[in-house]
N, C-alpha and C positions, 0 to 999 in steps of 0.2 A: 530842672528846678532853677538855674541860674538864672534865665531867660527870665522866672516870677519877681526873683530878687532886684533884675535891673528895672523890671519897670517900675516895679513901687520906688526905685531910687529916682527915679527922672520923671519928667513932666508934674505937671499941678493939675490940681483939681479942675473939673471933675473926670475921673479916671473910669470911664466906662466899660463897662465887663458884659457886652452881648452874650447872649445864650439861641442857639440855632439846633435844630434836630437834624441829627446828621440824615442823609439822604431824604430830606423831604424839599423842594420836591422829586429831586433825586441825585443821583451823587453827582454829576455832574457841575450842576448849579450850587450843590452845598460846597463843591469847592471853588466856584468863584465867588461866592458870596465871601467864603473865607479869607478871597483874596480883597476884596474891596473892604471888609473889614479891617483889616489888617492896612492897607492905605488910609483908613477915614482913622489909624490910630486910637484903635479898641488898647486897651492895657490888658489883655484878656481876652479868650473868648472860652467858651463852655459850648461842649459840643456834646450834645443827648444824642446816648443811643439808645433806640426805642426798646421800649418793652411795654408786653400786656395787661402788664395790673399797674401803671406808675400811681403809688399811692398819694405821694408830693403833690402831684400835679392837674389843675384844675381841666378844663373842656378845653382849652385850646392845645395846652401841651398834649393830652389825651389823644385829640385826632388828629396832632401833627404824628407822633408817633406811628398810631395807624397807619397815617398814610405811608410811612417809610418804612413799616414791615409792608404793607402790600409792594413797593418798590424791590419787595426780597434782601432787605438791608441787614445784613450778620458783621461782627467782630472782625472777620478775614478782611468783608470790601471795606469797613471801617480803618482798617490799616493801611490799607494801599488808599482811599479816598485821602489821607493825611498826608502819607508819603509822598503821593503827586501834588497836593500842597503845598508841601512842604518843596517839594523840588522846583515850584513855579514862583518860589519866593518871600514866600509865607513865614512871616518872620514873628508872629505877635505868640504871645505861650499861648498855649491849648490844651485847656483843662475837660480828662474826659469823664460827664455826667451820667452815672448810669448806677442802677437797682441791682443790689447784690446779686441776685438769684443768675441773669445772664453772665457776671464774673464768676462767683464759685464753680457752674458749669462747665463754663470752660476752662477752668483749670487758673489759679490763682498765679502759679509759677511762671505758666506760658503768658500768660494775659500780662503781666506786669515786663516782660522781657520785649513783648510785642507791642507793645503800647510806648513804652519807649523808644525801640528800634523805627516805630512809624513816626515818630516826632511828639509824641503827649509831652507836657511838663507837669503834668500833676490827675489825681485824679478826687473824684468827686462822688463819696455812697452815701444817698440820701438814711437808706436804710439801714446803716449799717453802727448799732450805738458803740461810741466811744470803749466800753465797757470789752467790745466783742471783736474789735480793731486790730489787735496786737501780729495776728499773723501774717495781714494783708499791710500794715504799717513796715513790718520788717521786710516785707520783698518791697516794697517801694522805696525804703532807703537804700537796699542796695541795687535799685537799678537809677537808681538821682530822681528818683520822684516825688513829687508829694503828693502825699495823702491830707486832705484838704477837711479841716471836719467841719461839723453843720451845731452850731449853737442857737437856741430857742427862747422865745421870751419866758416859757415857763421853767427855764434849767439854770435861773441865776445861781443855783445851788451847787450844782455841777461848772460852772463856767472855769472855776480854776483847774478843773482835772481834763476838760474837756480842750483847754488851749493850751498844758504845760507842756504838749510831745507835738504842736501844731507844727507842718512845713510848709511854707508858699504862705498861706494867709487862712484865717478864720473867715467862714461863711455864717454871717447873722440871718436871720430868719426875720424878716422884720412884723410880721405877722401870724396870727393864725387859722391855721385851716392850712389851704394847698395854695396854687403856685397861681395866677390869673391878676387881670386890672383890681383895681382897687383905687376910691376916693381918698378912704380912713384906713389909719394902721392904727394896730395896738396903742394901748395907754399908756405912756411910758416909755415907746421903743426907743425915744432918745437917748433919755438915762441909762436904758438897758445898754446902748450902742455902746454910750460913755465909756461903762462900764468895764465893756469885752475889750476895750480897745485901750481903756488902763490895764490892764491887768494881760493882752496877747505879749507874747515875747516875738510875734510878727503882725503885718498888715492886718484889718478887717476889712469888709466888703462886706454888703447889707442887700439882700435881693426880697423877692416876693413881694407882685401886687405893685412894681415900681415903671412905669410906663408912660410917664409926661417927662419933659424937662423939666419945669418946679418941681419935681419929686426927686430928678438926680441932683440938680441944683440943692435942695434940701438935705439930703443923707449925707449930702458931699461934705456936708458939717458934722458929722458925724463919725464916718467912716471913710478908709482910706480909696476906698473903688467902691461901685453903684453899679445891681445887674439889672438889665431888661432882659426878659424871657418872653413871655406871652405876648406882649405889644409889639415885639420885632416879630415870634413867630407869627402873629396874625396878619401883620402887613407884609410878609414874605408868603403866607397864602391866597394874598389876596392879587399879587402878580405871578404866582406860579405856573400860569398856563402858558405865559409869555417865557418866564426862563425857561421851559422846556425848547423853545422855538428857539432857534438858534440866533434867527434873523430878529429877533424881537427881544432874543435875553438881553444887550446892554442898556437897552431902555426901562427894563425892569430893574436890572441893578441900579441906574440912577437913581431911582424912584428909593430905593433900599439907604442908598447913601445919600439922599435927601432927608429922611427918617432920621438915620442916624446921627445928622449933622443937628436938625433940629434937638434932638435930645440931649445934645452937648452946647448948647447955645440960646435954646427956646426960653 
């Protein structure tokens, strides 16, 4: 959780928070991706682990997922993919994205001890309301994690109950529906931003549908960090056959930290 806290104390806007699906296109490549991440100085990164129903997430998060269950991607290699990450110098926090149903399976206790232990600083349950949090909130404080919650433009009502117990940072929803490009966001997401961000006792960051540079440039007035999810996953599928190739991956990762330069600069 430290690791959250120093970035929002250092560097200036726009503080970019990528989102990648872990083992797509497989684990090997999700961990150098994490490492050039991590050099192109992401404040963040959010790392999906897949599952079958992601109800959040629009056709691109959908079959990147897929593709990383076909890759045989579980919780175990999820922790060693990190820890070798992490061992290769991977220094940026790492927030892990993922649908209740695959943590309560495996076990709330182990998963918050292992998630740790593999290097997470926080973690991220679309599905999981504020309301029904308390168990999974208490094993993440005692292993230094945070539990990271998800505010909506339709819960201005709930915003103060929903940020009072917040760790790491508030995740704004800037839209709605699920997770994909987008022209237009909601009517108001501004004020809403405003809002979460008077009122959080930590950082906001504002994701969905945000995937140009003038859109992080824009939120960046807003909110403290800016995620892309779907525009990075799409352009990481669209050189995936090359990062599999060994002799062809650093040319694909350029191509990725091209991407990502532009959306901090474009």
């Amino acid at each position: 959780m430290e690791r959250i806290h120093e970035t929002f104390q250092r560097g200036q806007a726009p503080r970019l928070i990528p989102f990648i699906m872990a083992g797509d296109p497989d684990l090997n490549s999700t961990v150098s991706l994490l490492r050039v991440l991590d050099q192109e100085g992401a404040a963040a990164v959010e790392v999906g682990f897949p599952f079958s129903d992601p109800l959040a997430d629009g056709p691109v998060i959908q079959q990147a997922a897929s593709r990383a269950l076909g890759q045989g991607m579980t919780l175990r290699r999820l922790w060693e993919m990190i820890s070798t990450a992490r061992e290769r110098g991977v220094r940026v926090p790492l927030i892990l994205f993922s649908y209740y149903n695959p943590l309560l399976s495996y076990g709330l206790h182990q998963l918050t001890a292992d998630a740790k232990q593999a290097g997470f600083d926080g973690i991220i349950v679309p599905d999981l309301p504020v309301e029904e949090s308390e168990g999974l909130r208490e094993l993440c404080d005692q292993r230094g994690l945070a539990l990271i919650p998800l505010v909506a433009p339709t819960s201005r009502e709930r915003i103060g109950r929903i940020v009072s117990r917040a760790k790491g940072f508030v995740y704004c929803v800037s839209s709605l529906g699920t997770t994909g490009r987008r022209d237009r966001f909601s009517r108001g997401v501004e004020s809403f931003l405003e809002e979460v961000r008077s009122r959080s006792p930590v950082p906001t960051v504002v994701g969905f549908g945000i995937s140009r540079g003038e859109h992080v440039r824009h939120f960046s007035r807003f909110a403290d960090g800016v995620v892309v999810g779907s525009a990075l996953v799409e352009r990481i599928a669209s050189v995936s056959e090359r990062l599999r190739r060994a002799e062809e991956r650093p040319q694909a990762l350029d191509e990725i930290r091209r991407f990502v330069r532009e959306l901090k600069t474009e």
